[in-house]
ROPAPA-469685 format. One record per residue (C-alpha): residue number from 1; chain; y, x, z. Coordinates in Angstrom, 2 decimals, padded with zeros to 5 digits, always signed. Each point is the difference from the previous one (the first is absolute). Layout:
BEGIN
> num, chaine, y, x, z
> NUM, A, Y, X, Z
...
This chain:
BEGIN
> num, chaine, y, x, z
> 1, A, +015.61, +024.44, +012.13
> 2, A, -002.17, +002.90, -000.48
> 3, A, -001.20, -001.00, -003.05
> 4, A, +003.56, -000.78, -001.43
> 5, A, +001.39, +003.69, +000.78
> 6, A, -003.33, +000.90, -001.46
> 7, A, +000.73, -002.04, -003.42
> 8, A, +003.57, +001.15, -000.02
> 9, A, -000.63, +003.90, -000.05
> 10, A, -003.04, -000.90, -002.29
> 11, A, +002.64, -001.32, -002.72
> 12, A, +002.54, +002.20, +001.29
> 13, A, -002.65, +002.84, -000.92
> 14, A, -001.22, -001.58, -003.07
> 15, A, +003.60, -000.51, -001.19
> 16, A, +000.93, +003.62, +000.66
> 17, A, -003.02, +001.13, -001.73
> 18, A, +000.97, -002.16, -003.31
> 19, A, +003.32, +001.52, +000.35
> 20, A, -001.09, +003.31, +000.24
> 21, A, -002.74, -000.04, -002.83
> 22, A, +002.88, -001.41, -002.31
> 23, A, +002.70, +002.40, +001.29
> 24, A, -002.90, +002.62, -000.96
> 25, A, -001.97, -001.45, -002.77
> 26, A, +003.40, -001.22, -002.51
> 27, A, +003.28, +001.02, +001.57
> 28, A, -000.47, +003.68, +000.50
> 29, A, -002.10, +000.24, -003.55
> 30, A, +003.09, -002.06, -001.35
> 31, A, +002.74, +002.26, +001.48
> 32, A, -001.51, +003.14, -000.92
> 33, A, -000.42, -001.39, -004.10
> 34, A, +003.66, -001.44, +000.33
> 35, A, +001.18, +003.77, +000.89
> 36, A, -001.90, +001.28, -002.51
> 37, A, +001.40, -002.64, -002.92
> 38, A, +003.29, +000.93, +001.53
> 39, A, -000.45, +003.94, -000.54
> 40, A, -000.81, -000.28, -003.27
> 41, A, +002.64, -002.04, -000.94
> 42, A, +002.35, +002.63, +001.40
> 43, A, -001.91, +002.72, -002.22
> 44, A, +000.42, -001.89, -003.00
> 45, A, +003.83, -001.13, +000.39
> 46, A, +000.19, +003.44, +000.94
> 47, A, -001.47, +000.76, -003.22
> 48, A, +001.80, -002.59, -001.83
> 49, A, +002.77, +001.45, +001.13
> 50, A, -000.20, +003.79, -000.77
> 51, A, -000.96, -001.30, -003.61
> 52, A, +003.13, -002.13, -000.21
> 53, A, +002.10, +003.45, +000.96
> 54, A, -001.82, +002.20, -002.86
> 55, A, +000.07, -002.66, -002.27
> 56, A, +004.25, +000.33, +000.48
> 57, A, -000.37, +003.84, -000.75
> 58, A, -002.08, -000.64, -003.27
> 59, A, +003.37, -000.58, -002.38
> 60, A, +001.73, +003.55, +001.24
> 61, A, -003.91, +001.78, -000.69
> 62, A, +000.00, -001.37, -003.40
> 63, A, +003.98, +001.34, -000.24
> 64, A, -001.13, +003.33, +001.23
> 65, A, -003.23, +000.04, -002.03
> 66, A, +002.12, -000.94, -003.23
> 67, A, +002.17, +002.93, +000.55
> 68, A, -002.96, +002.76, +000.58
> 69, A, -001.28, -001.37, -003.25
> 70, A, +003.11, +000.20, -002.23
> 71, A, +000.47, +003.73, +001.80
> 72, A, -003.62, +001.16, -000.90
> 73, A, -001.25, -002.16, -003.14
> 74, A, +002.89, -000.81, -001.47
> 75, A, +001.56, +003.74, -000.43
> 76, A, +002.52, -000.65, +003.06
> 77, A, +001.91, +003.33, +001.42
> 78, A, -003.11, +000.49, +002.35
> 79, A, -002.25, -000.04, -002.92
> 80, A, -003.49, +000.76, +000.69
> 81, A, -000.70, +001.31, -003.57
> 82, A, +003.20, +002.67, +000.89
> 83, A, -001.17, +000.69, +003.38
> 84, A, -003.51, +001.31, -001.87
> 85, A, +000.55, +003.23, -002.08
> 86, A, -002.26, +000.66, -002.53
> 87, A, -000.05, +003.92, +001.00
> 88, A, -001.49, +001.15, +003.61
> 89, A, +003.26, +002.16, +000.82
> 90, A, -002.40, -000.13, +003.42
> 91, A, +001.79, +003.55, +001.16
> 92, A, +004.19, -001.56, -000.59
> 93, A, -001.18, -003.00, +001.82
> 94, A, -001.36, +001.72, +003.07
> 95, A, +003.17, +001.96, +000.16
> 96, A, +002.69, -003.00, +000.10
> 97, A, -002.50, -000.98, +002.62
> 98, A, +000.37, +002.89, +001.91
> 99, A, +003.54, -000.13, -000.39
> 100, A, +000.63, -003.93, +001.29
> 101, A, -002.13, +001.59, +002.83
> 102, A, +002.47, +003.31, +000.60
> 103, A, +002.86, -002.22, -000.84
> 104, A, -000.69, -002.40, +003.36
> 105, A, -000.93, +003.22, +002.14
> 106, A, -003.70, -001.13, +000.31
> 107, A, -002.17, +003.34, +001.06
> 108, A, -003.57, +000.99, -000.52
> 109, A, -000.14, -001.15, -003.28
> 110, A, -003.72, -000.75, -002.17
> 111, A, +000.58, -001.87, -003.63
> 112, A, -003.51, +000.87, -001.21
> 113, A, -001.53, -001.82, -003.28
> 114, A, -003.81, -000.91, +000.07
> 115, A, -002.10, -000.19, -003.16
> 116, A, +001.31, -002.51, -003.02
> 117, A, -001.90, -003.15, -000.54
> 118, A, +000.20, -002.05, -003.78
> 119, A, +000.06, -003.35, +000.70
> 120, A, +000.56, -001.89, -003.56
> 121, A, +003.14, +002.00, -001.65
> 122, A, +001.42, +000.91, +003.49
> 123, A, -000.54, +003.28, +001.76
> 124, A, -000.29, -000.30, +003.54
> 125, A, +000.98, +003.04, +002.37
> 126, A, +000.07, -000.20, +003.53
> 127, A, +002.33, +001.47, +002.55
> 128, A, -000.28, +001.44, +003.40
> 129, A, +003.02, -000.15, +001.47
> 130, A, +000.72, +001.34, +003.66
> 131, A, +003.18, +000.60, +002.25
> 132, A, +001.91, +000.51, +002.92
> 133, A, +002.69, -001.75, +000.77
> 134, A, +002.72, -003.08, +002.07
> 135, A, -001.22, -003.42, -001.51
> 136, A, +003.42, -000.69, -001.23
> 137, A, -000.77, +003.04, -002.01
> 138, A, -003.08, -000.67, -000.88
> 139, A, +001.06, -003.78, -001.65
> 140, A, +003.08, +001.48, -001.95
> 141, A, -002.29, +002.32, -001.72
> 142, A, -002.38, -002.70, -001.02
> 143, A, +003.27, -002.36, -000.80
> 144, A, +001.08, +003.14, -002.64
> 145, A, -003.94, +000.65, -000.51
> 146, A, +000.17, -003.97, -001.71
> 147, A, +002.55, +000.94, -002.03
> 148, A, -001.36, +002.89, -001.81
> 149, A, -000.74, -000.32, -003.78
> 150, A, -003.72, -000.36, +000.14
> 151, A, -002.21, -002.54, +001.70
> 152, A, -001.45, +001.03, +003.24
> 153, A, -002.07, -002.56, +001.73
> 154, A, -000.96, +000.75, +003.57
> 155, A, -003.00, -000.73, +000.91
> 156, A, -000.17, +000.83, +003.60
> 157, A, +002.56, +000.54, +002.80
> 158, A, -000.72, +002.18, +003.27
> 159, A, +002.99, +000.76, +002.90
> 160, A, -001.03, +001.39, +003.27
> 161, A, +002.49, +000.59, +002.54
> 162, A, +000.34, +003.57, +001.53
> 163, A, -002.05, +001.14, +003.03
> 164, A, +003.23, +000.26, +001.86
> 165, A, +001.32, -003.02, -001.43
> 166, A, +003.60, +001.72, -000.88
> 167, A, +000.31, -002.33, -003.06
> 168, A, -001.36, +002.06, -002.49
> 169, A, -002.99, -001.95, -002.39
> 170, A, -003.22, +001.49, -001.23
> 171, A, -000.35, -001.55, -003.73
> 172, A, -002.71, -000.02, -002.28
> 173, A, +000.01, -002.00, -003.07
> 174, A, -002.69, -000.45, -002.95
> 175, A, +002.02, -001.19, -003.20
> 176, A, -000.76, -000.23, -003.68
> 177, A, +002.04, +000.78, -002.95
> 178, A, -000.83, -000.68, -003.53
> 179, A, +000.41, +001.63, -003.71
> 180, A, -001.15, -001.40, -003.12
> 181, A, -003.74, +001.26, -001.30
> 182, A, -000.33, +001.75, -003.23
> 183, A, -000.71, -002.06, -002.71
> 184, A, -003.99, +000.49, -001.04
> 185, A, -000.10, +002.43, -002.86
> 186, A, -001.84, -000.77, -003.03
């Protein structure tokens, strides 16, 4: 009888020991790749579907790109040839600025020009702009600053909120604006 409970917990031992080196050896190995198959499936329909979404947007781009062409190439009313004059007029320009800027009550006004770069038959001069003032402010006069007869390409973008936080906005903006270069002489 001995000898029988002895065989019994030997297979009973043996039998737990197969179970646990294949519980070990292929089922957790197995579970942790299955988990890992499923993850990336779930990145790439992810994927599949983000690309699906843009791919929807790509007709009303190509719409909106059309238009910006015809307005710029094609001699549209925003043409970019019109928006470059072929004089500086640097001083006329500064002052609508400065006006948009007193017409939308922004304070501690800077429009200061930096030194003129030739790039191909372009002049290049950039701005310094600074103010003072609400943000609702602050967007109208970029709105009207759009609008102006000349190109003006910002380049950079700085609001800081006051120390007080009273809802007055620190700005600073680096822009461009262009006028045609002097034909070469000779």
């Amino acid at each position: 009888m001995f000898f029988r409970e002895r065989q019994q917990i030997t297979i009973f031992l043996v039998a737990a020991a197969i179970v646990g080196g294949f519980v070990l050896v292929r089922y957790l190995p197995l579970q942790e790749k299955t988990r890992a198959v499923k993850d990336a499936k779930s990145a790439q329909t992810l994927a599949v579907t983000k690309c699906e979404a843009e791919g929807r947007q790509l007709p009303v781009l190509k719409e909106q790109l059309l238009k910006l062409q015809s307005a710029t190439k094609y001699g549209g009313v925003g043409s970019y040839e019109l928006n470059i004059p072929a004089e500086r007029a640097l001083g006329g320009f500064l002052q609508k600025i400065a006006d948009l800027m007193n017409r939308h009550n922004l304070e501690e006004q800077v429009v200061a020009p930096g030194n003129e770069v030739i790039a191909g038959n372009l002049k290049c001069i950039p701005l310094d702009m600074q103010c003072k003032g609400k943000l609702s402010q602050i967007f109208e006069f970029y709105k009207q600053l759009q609008q102006l007869d000349r190109l003006v390409r910002i380049e950079q973008v700085k609001l800081e909120n006051d120390n007080s936080f009273g809802g007055r906005v620190s700005m600073h903006t680096k822009a461009v604006i262009y006028c045609r270069a002097e034909a070469p002489k000779g």
